[in-house]
C-alpha positions in Angstrom: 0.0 0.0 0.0 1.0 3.6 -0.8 3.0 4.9 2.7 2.1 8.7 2.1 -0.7 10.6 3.9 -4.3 9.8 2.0 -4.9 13.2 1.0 -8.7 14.4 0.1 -8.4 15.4 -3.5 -11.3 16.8 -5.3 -12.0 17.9 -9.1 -13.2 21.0 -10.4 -16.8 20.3 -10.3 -16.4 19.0 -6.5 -14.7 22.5 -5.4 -17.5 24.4 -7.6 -20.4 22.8 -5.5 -18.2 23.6 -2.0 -17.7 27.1 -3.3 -21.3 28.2 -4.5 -23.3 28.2 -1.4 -21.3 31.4 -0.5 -20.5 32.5 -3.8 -23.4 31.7 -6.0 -22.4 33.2 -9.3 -18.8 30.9 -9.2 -18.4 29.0 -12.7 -15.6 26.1 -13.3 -15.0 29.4 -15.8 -14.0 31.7 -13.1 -11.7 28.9 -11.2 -9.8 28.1 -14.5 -9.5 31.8 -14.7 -8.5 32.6 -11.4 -6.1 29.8 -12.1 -4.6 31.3 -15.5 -3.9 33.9 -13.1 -1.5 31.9 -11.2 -3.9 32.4 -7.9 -4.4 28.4 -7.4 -2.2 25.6 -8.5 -4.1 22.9 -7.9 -2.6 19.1 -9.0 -2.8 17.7 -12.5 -4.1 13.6 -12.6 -1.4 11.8 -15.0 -4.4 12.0 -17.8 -4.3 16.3 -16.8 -7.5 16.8 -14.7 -7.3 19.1 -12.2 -7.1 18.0 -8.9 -7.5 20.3 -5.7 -6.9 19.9 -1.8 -8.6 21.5 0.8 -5.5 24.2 1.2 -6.7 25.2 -2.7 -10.3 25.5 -1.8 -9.7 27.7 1.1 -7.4 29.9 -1.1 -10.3 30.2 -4.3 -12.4 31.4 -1.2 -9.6 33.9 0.1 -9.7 35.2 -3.4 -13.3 35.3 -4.1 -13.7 37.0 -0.3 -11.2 39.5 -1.3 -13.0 40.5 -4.5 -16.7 40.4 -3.2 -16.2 42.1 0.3 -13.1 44.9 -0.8 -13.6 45.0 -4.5 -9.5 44.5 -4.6 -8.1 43.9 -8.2 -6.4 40.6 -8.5 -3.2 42.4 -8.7 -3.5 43.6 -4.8 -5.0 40.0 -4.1 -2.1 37.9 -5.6 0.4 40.6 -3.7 -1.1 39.6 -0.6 -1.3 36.0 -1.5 2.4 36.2 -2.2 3.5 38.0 0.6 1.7 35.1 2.6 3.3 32.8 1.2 6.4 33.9 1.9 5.3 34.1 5.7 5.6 37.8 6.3 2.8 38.7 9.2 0.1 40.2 6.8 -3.4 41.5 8.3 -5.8 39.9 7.0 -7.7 42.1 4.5 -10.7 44.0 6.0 -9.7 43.9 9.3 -11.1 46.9 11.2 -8.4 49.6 12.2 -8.5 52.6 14.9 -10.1 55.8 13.4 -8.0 58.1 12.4 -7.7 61.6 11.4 -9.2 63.1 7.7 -5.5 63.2 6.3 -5.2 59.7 6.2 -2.2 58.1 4.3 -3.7 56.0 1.3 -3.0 52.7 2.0 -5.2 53.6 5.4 -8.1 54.6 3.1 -11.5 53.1 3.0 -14.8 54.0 1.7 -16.4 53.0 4.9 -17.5 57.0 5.6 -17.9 58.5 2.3 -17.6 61.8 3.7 -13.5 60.9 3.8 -11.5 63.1 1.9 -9.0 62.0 -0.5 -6.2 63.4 -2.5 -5.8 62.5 -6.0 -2.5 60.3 -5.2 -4.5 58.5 -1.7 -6.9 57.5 -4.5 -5.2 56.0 -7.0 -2.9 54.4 -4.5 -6.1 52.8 -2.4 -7.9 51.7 -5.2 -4.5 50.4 -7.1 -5.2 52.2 -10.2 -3.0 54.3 -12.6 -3.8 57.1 -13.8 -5.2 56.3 -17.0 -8.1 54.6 -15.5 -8.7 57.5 -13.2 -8.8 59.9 -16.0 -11.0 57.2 -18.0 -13.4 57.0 -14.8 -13.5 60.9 -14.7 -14.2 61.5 -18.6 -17.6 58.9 -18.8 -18.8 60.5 -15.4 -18.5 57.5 -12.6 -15.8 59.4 -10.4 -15.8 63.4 -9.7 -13.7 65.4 -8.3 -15.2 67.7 -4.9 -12.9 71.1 -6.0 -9.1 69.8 -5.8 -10.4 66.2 -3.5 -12.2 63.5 -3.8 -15.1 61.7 -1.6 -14.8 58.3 -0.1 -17.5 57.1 -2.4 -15.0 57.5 -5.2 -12.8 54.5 -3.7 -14.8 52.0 -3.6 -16.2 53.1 -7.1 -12.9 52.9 -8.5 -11.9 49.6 -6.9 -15.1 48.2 -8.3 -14.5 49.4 -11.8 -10.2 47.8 -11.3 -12.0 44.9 -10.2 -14.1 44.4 -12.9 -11.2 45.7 -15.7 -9.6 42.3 -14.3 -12.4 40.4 -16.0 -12.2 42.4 -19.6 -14.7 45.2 -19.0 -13.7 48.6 -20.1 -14.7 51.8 -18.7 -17.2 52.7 -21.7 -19.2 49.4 -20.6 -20.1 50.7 -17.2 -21.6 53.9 -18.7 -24.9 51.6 -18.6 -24.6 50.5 -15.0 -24.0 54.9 -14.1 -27.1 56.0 -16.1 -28.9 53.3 -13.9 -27.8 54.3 -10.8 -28.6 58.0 -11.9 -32.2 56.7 -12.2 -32.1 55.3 -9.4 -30.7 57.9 -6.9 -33.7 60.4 -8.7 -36.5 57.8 -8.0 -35.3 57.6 -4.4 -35.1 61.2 -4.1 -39.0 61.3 -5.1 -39.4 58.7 -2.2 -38.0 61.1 0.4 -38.5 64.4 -0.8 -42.3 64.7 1.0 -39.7 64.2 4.4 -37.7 66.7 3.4 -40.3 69.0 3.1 -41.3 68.9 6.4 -40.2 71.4 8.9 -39.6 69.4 12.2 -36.5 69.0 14.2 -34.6 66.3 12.4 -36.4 65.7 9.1 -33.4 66.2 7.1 -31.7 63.7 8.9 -34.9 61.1 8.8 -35.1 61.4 5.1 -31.6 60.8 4.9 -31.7 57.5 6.8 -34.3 56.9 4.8 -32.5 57.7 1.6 -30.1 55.3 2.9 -32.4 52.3 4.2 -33.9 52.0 0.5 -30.6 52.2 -1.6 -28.8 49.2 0.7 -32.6 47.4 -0.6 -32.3 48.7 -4.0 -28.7 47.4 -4.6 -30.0 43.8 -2.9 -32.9 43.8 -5.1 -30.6 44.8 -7.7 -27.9 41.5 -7.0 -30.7 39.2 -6.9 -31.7 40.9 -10.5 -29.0 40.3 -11.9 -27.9 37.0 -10.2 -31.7 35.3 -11.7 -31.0 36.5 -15.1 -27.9 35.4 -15.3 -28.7 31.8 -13.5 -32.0 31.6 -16.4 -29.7 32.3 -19.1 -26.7 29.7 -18.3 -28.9 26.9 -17.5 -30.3 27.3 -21.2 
């Protein structure tokens, strides 16, 4: 009998149906992908099917996480990856950090409080984008500059758009996904706009919360949208 370790080994499809529970829209696609990208390494069978171990699962969800949760291009991902590997003490990505002051370094920024102000160099260093892209996000209208800073909402806009560049779309294709958001934010402002009108202590701030209470169901209505249409049209 073979003296070495029995080790769980799993193929693609068995890693797709551990991995989509918590990430539903996963496709053996998306692993062969993320493994082109040199983020897995997973065994090859002497007849070349892919074989994973539980180490490789854990990593596709690492990566996945990272994506989902921070909107981190797979550039920032496989840095972190690597530097883990080499086993330098790296935090784990998202984890929370004392407040600080408004003039925060760029590697310290988030888009947790959009009302952060960034520089133009805090931005393109926190969302690890050049400035090409920046300059490509400003000309089609999904990032503005607030006089000579930015807001906190441009980060994670920015990190979404690098994010989604790592899976071929161009700036131009998210022009569709900005005029619905547009739409959006003015059918919301309808919603709240009889609260704003009134002339109580605190209404501002009510319709505000309630501004806020409807996008967060707006962008879930919007995932589950998106995430039916595309199910429908793969299972075709």
């Amino acid at each position: 009998m073979n003296a070495q370790p029995a080790r769980s080994l799993m193929t693609i499809g068995d890693v797709l149906g551990l991995l989509r529970p918590d990430f539903p829209d996963i496709t053996i696609s998306k692993i062969r992908f993320l493994e082109a990208e040199g983020l897995v390494e997973p065994e090859r069978s002497p007849s070349g099917y892919r074989k994973f171990c539980d180490a490789d699962v854990q990593r596709l969800r690492f990566v996945l996480a990272a994506q989902r949760d921070h909107y981190l291009p797979l550039r920032v991902i496989r840095e972190h990856l690597e530097a883990r590997d080499r086993g330098e003490d790296v935090p784990p990505l998202g984890a929370p950090e004392p407040r600080r002051p408004r003039t925060l370094v760029a590697a310290d920024t988030t888009a947790e409080d959009p009302a952060v102000r960034l520089t133009r160099r805090q931005l393109l260093d926190g969302a690890g984008i050049d400035e090409a892209l920046l300059a490509r996000l400003e000309e089609y209208g999904l990032v503005r500059r607030a006089g000579t800073h930015y807001e906190g909402d441009a980060l994670s806009i920015a990190r979404a758009a690098a994010a989604l560049g790592e899976y071929g779309f161009e700036v131009r294709h998210l022009r569709a996904v900005k005029a619905a958001a547009d739409r959006q934010a003015g059918l919301i402002e309808q919603m709240v706009a009889p609260q704003l009108r009134r002339r109580s202590r605190g209404a501002h701030e009510q319709a505000a919360e309630t501004a806020r209470e409807i996008a967060a169901l707006s962008v879930k209505l919007h995932a589950a949208l998106v995430s039916a249409g595309l199910r429908e049209s793969l299972d075709r």
